[in-house]
KOLLOMAR-675524 format. One record per residue (C-alpha): residue number from 1; residue in one letter; y, z, x. Coordinates in steps of 0.25 Angstrom, whole numbers, plus 2048, in hexadecimal, padded with zeros to 3 digits. Each point is the difference from the previous one (the first is absolute). Example, Ala and Ser with C-alpha at 12.3 -4.5 7.8 and 13.67 -1.06 7.14 Angstrom:
BEGIN
TORZA/1/A/7EE/81F/831
TORZA/2/S/80E/7FE/806
END
This chain:
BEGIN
TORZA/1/X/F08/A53/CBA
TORZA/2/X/801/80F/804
TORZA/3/X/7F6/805/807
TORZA/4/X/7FD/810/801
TORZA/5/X/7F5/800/80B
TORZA/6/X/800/7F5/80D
TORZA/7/X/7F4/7FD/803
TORZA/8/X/7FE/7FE/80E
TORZA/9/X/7F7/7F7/809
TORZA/10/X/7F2/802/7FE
TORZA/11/X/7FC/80C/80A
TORZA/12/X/7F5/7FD/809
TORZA/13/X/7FA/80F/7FE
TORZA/14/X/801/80F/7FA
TORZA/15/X/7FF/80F/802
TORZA/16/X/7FA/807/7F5
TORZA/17/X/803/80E/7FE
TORZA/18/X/7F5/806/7F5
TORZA/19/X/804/810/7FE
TORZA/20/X/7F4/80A/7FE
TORZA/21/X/808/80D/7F6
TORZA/22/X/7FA/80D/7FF
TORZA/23/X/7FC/7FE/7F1
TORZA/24/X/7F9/7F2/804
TORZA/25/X/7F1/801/801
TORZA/26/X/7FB/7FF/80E
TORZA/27/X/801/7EF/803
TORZA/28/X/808/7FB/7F5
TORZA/29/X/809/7FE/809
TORZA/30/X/7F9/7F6/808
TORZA/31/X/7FA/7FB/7F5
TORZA/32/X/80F/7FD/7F8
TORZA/33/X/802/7FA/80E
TORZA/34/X/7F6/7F7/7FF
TORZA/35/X/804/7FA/7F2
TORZA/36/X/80E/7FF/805
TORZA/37/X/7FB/7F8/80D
TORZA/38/X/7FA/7F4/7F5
TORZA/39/X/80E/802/7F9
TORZA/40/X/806/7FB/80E
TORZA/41/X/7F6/7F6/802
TORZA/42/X/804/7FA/7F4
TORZA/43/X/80D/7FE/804
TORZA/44/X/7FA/7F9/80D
TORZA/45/X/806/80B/80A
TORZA/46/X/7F6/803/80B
TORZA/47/X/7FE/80E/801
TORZA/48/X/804/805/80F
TORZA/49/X/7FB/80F/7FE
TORZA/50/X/7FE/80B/7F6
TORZA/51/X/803/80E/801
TORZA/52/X/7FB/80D/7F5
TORZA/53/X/80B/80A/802
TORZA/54/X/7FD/80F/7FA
TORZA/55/X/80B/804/7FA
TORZA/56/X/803/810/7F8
TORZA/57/X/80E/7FF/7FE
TORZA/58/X/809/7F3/7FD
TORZA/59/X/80A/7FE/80A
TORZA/60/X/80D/7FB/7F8
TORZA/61/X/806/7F8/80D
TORZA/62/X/7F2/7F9/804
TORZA/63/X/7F6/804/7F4
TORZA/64/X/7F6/804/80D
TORZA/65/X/803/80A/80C
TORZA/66/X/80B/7FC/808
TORZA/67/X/7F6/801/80D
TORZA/68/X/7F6/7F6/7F9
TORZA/69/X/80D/7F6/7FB
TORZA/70/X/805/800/80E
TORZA/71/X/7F1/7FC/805
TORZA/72/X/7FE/7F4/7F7
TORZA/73/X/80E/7FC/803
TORZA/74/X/7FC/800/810
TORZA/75/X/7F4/7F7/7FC
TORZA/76/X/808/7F7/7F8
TORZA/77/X/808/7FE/80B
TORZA/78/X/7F5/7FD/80C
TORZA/79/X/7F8/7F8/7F6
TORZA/80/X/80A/7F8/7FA
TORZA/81/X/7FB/803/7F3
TORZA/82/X/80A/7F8/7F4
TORZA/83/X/7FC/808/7F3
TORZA/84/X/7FE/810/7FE
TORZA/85/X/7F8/801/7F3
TORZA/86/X/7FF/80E/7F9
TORZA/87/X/7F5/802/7F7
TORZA/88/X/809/80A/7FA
TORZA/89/X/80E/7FF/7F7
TORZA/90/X/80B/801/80B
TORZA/91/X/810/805/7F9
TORZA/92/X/80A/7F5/802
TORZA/93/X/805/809/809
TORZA/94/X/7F3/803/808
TORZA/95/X/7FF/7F0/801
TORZA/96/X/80D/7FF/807
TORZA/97/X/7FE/80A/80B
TORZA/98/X/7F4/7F9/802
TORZA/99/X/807/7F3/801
TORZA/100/X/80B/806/809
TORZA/101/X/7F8/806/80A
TORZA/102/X/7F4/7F5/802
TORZA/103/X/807/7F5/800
TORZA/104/X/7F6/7FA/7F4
TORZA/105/X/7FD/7FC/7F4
TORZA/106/X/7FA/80D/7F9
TORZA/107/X/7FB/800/7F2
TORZA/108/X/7F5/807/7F8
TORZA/109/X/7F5/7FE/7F6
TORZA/110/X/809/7FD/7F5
TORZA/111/X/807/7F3/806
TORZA/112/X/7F3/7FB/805
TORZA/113/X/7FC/7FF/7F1
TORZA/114/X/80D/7FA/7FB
TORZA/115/X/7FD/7F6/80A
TORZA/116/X/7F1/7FE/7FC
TORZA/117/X/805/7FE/7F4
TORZA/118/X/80B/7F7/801
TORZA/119/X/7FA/7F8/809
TORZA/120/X/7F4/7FF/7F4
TORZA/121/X/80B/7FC/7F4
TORZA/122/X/7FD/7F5/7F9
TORZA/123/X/804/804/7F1
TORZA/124/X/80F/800/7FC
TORZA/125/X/7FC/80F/7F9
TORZA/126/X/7FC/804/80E
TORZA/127/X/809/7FB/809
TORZA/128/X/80C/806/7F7
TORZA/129/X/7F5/80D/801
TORZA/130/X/7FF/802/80F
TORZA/131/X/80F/7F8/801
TORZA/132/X/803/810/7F8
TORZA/133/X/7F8/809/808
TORZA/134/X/806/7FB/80C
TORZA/135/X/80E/800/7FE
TORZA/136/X/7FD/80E/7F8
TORZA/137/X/7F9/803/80E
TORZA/138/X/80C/7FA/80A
TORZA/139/X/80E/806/7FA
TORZA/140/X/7FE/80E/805
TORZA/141/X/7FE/7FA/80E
TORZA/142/X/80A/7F5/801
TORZA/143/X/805/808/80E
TORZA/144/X/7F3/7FE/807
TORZA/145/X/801/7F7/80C
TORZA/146/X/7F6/7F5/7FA
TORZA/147/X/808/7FC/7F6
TORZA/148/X/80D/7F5/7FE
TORZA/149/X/80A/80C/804
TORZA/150/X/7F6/7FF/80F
TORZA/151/X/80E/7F9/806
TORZA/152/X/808/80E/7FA
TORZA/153/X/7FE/80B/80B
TORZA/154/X/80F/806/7FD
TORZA/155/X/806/805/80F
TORZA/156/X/80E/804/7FB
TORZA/157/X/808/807/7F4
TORZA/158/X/804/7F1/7FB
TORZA/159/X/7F1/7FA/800
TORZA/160/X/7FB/80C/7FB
TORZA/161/X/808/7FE/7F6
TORZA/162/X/7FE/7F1/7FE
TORZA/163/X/7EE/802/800
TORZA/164/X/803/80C/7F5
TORZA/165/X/808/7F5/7F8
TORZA/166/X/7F6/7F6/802
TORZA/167/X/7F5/809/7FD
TORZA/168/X/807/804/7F2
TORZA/169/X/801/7F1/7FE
TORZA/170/X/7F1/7FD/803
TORZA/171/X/7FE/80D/7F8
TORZA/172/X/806/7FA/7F3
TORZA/173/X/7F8/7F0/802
TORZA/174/X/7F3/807/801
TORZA/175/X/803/809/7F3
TORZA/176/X/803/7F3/7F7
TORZA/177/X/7F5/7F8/807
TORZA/178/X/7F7/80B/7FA
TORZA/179/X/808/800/7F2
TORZA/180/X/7FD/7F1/800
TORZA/181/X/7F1/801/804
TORZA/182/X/7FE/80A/7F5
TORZA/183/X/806/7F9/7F6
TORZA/184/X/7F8/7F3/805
TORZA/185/X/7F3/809/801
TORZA/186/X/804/804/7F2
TORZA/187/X/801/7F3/7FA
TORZA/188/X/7F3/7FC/808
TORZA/189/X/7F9/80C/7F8
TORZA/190/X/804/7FE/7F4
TORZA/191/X/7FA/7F1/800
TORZA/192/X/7F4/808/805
TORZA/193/X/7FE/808/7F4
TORZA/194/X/804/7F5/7F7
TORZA/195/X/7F3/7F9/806
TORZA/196/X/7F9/80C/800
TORZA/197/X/801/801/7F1
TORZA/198/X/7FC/7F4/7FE
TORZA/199/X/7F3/805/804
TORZA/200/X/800/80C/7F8
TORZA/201/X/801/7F7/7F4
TORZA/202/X/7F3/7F9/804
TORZA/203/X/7F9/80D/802
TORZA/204/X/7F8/7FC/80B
TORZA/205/X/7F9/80C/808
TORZA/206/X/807/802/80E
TORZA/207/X/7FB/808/80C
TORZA/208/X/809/801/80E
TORZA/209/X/7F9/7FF/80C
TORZA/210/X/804/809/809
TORZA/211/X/7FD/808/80E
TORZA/212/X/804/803/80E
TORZA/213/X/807/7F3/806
TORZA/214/X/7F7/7F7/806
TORZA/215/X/7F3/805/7F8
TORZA/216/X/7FD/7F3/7FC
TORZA/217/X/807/7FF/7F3
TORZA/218/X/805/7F3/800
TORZA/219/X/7F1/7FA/805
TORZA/220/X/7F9/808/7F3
TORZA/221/X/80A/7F8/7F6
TORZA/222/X/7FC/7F3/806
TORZA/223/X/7F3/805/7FF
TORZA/224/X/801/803/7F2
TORZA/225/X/809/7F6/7FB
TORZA/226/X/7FC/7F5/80A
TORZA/227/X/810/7FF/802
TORZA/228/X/805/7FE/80F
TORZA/229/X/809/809/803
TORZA/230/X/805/803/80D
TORZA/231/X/7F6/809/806
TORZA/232/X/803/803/810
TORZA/233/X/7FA/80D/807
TORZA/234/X/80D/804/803
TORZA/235/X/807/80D/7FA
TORZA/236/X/80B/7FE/7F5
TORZA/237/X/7FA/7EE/7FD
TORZA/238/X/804/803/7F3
TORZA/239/X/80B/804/7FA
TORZA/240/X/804/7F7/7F4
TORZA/241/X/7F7/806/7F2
TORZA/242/X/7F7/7F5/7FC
TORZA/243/X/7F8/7FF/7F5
TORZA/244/X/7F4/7F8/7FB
TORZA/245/X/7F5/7FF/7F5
TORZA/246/X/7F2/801/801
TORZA/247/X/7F5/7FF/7F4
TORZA/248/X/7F6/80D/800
TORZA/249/X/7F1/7FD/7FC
TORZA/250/X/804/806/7F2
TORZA/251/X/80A/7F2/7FD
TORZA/252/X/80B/809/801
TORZA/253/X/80C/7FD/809
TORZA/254/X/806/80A/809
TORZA/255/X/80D/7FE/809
TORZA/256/X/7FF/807/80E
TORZA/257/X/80E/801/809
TORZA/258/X/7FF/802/80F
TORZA/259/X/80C/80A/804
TORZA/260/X/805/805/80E
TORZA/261/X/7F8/809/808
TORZA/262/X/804/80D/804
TORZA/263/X/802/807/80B
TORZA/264/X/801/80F/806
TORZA/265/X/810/803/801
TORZA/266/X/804/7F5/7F8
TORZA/267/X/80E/800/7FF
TORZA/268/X/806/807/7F3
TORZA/269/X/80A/7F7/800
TORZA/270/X/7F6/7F4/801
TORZA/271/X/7F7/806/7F5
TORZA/272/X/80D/800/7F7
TORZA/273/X/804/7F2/803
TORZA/274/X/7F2/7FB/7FE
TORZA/275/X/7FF/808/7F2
TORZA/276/X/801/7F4/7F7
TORZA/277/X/7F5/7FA/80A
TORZA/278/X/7F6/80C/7FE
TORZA/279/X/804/800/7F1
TORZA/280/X/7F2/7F8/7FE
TORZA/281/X/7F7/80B/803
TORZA/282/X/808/80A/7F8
TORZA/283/X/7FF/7F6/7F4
TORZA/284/X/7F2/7FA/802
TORZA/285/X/7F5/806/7F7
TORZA/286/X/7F9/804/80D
TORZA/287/X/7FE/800/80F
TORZA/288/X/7F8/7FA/80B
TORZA/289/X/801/809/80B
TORZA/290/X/7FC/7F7/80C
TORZA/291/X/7FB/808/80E
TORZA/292/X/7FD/7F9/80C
TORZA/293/X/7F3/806/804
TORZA/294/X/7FF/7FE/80F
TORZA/295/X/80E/807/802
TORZA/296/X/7FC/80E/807
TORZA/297/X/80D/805/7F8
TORZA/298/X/7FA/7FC/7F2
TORZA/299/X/802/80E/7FB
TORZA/300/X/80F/803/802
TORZA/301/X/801/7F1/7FC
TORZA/302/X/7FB/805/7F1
TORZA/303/X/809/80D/801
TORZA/304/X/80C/7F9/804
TORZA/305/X/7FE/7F5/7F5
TORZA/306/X/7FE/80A/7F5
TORZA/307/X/80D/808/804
TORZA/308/X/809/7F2/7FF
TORZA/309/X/7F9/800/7F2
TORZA/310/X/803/80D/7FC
TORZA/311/X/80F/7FD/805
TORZA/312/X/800/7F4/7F6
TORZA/313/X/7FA/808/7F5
TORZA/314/X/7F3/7F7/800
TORZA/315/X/7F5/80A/805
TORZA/316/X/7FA/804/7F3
TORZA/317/X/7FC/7F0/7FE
TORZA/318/X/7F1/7FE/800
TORZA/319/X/7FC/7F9/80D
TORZA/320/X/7F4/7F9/805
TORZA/321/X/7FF/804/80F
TORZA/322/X/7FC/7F4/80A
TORZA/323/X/7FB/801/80D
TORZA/324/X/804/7F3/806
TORZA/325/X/7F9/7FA/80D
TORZA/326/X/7F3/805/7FF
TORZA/327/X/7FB/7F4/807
TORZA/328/X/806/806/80E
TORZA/329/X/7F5/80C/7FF
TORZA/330/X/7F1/7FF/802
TORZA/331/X/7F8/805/7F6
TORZA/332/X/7FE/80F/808
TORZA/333/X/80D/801/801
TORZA/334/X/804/80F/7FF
TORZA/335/X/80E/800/7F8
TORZA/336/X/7FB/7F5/7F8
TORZA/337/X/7F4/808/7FC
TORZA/338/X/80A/80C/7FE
TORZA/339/X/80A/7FA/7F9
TORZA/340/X/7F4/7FA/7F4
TORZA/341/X/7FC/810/7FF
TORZA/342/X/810/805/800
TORZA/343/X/803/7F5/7F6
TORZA/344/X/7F4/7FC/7F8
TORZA/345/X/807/7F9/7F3
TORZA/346/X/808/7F6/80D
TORZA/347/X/7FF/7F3/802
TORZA/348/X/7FB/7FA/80F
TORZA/349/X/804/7F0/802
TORZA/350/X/804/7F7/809
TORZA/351/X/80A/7F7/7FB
TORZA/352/X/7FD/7F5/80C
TORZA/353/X/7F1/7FF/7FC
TORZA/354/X/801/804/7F1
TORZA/355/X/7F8/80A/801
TORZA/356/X/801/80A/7F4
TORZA/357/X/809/7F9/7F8
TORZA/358/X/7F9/7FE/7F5
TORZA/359/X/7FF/811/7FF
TORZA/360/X/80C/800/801
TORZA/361/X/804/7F6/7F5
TORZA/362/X/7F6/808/7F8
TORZA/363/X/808/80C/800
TORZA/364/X/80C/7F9/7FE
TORZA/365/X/7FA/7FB/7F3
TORZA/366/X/7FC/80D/7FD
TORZA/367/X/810/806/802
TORZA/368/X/803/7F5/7F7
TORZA/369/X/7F4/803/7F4
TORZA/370/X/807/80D/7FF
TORZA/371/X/80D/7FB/7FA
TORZA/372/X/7F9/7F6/7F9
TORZA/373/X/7FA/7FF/7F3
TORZA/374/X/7F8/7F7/7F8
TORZA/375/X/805/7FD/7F3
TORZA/376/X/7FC/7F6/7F3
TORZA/377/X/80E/7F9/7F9
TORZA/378/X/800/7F9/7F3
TORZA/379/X/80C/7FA/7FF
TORZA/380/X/808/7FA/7F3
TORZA/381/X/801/7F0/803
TORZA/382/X/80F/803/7FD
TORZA/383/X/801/807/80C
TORZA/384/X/7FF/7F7/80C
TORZA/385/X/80B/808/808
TORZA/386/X/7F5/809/802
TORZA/387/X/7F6/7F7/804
TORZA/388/X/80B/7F9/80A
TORZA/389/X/803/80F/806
TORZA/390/X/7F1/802/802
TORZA/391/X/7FE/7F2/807
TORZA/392/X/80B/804/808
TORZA/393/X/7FA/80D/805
TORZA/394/X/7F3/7F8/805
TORZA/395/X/7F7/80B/7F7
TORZA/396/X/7FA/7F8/7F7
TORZA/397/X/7EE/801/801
TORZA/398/X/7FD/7F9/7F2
TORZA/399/X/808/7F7/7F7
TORZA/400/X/7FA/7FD/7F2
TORZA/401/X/807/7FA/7F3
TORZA/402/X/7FB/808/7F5
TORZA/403/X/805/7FC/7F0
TORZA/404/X/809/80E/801
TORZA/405/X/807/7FD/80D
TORZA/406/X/7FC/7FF/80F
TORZA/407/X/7F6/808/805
TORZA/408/X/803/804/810
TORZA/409/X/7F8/80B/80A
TORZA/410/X/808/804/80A
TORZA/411/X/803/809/80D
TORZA/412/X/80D/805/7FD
TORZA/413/X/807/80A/809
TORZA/414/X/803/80E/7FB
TORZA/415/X/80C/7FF/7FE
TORZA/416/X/801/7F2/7F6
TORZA/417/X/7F4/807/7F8
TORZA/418/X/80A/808/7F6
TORZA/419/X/808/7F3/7FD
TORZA/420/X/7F3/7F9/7FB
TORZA/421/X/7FB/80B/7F7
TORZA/422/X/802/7FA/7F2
TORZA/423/X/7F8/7F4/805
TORZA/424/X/7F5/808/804
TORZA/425/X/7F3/7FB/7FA
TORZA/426/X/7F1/804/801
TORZA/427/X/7F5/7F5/7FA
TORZA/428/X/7F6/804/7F7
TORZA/429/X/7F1/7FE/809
TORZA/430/X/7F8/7F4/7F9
TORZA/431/X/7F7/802/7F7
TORZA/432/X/7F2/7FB/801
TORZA/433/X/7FA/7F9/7F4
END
C-alpha cells in the first residue's frame, strides 16, 4: 500500500527549536517548549538539546534569522544530532530547505502530534481520523527529502523531468487515498449518529468530560463509573470517546463520555478530522471540565480548553469545573488556596484516592435535577404502549394498579413531559375519618 511519509529508523536524539515572538508574553516561549519536549518523550526520542530563539519578523526561507539557522545547522552537525524539532509551523517549503542544508530529518509540532496520535489509534473512526489529517498534512510536501521521492534528487533536464512526473503521479494516489478515507470516515460517522440516536430515544442525561490532555480525564471516569479505561500519565492516552453510566444518589442514571484532550496549537486540520470525535461535548447536556491542579500552567490550560469549545460551538454549556490531583499539594499550598478563592463554586478531587467524588457526583446530580421533573401518570389499562415506553426510559419511582388504569411517579426528562400530558394525574389527599 502507498505510503505518503517513510518513516525512518528510530533517531536516537533531537534538537528543539522553541521561537519567543514579540506578541508572546515574556517565557511562553520556554514554557511551549516544555510541553513540546513531553510531546517528544512520548514518541521515545531522547532530547539532545533545546534552544528559544527570538524572533520579530518571519524569515520565508528558514522561519528564523538566517544567522541563527546557520548556528543550529553547525551544532547539528558537530553533535550528530538526527531530528530538528520546531515548536513552531515550518511551510513545506521552509521544511525542505531545512532538510537540504542539514542533512536531517526536520519536522515541527504539528508531525510530532500526527504521530502521537497515530501511534495511540485503536478505533477504526480514529485511525481513518488521523489516517486524514496526515495525508491532508503530507500532499503539499511530497518534495521534501523525508519522503518515498528521497531516492528523486533530479540532476539533469530528463530527470527533472521524470521526479516532476512522478511527483504528479504520487500527487494524484494521495488525492484518492483522501477521497476514499472521507468516504470510509463518512460511513464510520454515520453509524456513529445512528447509535447516538439511539441514545436520544432513551433520554438519558449525558455530560462530556473534558480538559487539557493528560488532566486526568480518563482516571475521573473510572473513578466515577468504576469502568477501567486506559488511563496512562502520558499526553494524548486517549483518543477513542468512551462512554459509561453511572447511578447518581437521586436513582437517576447519567451517561459520562471521556473525549481527547486538548492542546495549545492543536492542528486545525486535526480539530476537523477529530470533529465527529468531539461531537459528545457539543451534544452532552453538560460539561466536566477537568484541570490538573499540580500543573504550574493550569491557568492557560482552562483558556486554551474554553477556546477549542468556543470553536466547536459548545462554550455556552453549563460546566462543572474540576480541579483534579489535589492530593499532590499539602494543605498550605499557595495555588490550591488561590484557586478555592478564584473558583469558589469548583470542584477539588483526586481521582486516585477518590477524594471529592461524591461532591462531584453531587453536582452532577444537580445538572441533571434541572432538566428533570417529577410527575404522576394515570394510565388507561388500554395503553400499555405507554407503560412499555416508560419502562424503557428507566424513569419509573412508583407503580400502583388503580380500578381506572395504572397509576405511575416518575422522573421524566424535559423533554418527554409534553408527550405525557393527557395522562397527567393528581390524587386527591386522604381523608381521615
Amino acid at each position: 500500500m502507498f505510503e505518503v511519509k517513510e518513516k525512518p529508523r528510530q533517531v536516537e536524539n533531537a534538537l528543539l527549536i522553541g521561537i519567543q515572538r514579540t506578541h508572546m508574553e515574556p517565557g511562553d516561549g520556554e514554557n511551549l517548549l516544555d510541553e513540546l519536549t513531553e510531546l517528544v518523550e512520548t514518541l521515545d526520542i531522547e532530547v539532545g538539546g533545546r534552544r528559544v530563539i527570538p524572533l520579530r519578523q518571519p524569515n520565508p526561507h528558514y522561519l528564523i534569522g538566517k544567522g541563527k539557522a546557520v548556528e543550529i545547522i553547525e551544532e547539528v552537525k558537530a553533535r550528530k544530532i538526527e531530528l530538528i524539532v520546531f515548536d513552531d509551523d515550518l511551510s513545506p517549503a521552509q521544511q525542505r530547505n531545512w532538510e537540504n542544508e542539514s542533512g536531517v530529518c526536520v519536522i515541527d509540532r504539528q508531525e510530532i502530534i500526527l504521530d502521537i496520535f497515530m501511534k495511540r489509534a485503536t478505533t477504526r473512526e480514529a485511525k481513518l481520523q488521523v489516517t486524514l489529517a496526515q495525508l491532508n498534512y503530507s500532499l503539499p510536501r511530497l518534495k521534501r527529502a523525508w519522503t518515498h521521492l528521497s531516492r528523486q534528487h533530479g540532476g539533469g533536464t530528463l530527470m527533472r523531468g521524470q521526479g516532476e512526473t512522478q511527483l504528479e503521479a504520487d500527487r494524484r494516489m494521495v488525492q484518492d487515498r483522501i477521497a476514499r478515507v472521507r468516504r470510509d470516515l463518512a460511513t464510520v460517522i454515520k453509524q456513529r449518529g445512528i447509535q447516538r440516536q439511539k441514545r436520544l430515544k432513551k433520554p438519558v442525561p449525558t455530560a462530556a468530560i473534558v480538559g487539557y490532555t493528560n488532566a486526568g480525564k480518563s482516571s475521573l471516569l473510572n473513578a466515577i463509573t468504576g469502568a477501567s479505561v486506559a488511563a496512562e500519565d502520558k499526553l494524548f492516552a486517549t483518543l477513542d470517546p468512551t462512554t459509561r453510566q453511572c447511578q447518581l444518589a437521586t436513582g437517576q442514571k447519567l451517561l459520562l463520555s471521556d473525549t481527547v484532550g486538548f492542546l495549545r496549537r492543536l492542528p486545525h486540520n486535526l480539530v476537523d478530522a477529530f470533529h465527529a470525535t468531539l461531537e459528545e461535548a457539543v451534544l452532552s447536556d453538560f460539561l466536566v471540565h477537568v484541570l490538573d491542579l499540580s500543573n504550574p500552567e493550569v491557568e492557560q490550560h482552562h483558556g486554551t480548553t474554553m477556546e477549542v469549545l468556543n470553536s466547536l460551538g459548545a462554550h455556552e454549556k453549563r460546566i462543572i469545573t474540576v480541579f483534579n490531583k489535589v492530593d499532590r499539594c499539602a494543605n498550605g499550598d499557595f495555588r490550591l488556596n488561590a484557586l478555592r478563592l478564584q473558583a469558589p463554586n469548583a470542584c477539588f478531587v483526586s481521582a486516585r484516592s477518590g477524594l471529592g467524588i461524591e461532591e462531584l457526583l453531587e453536582k452532577c446530580a444537580a445538572m441533571v435535577s434541572d432538566d428533570i421533573v417529577e410527575i404522576s401518570l394515570l394510565i388507561p389499562h388500554d395503553r400499555y404502549d405507554v407503560i412499555n415506553k416508560l419502562h424503557q426510559l428507566d424513569c419509573i419511582q412508583l407503580k400502583e394498579v388503580e380500578a381506572e388504569g395504572v397509576f405511575l411517579q416518575c422522573l421524566l426528562p424535559v423533554q418527554i413531559r409534553n408527550q405525557m400530558k393527557e395522562f397527567e394525574y393528581h390524587r386527591e389527599p386522604a381523608v381521615a375519618v
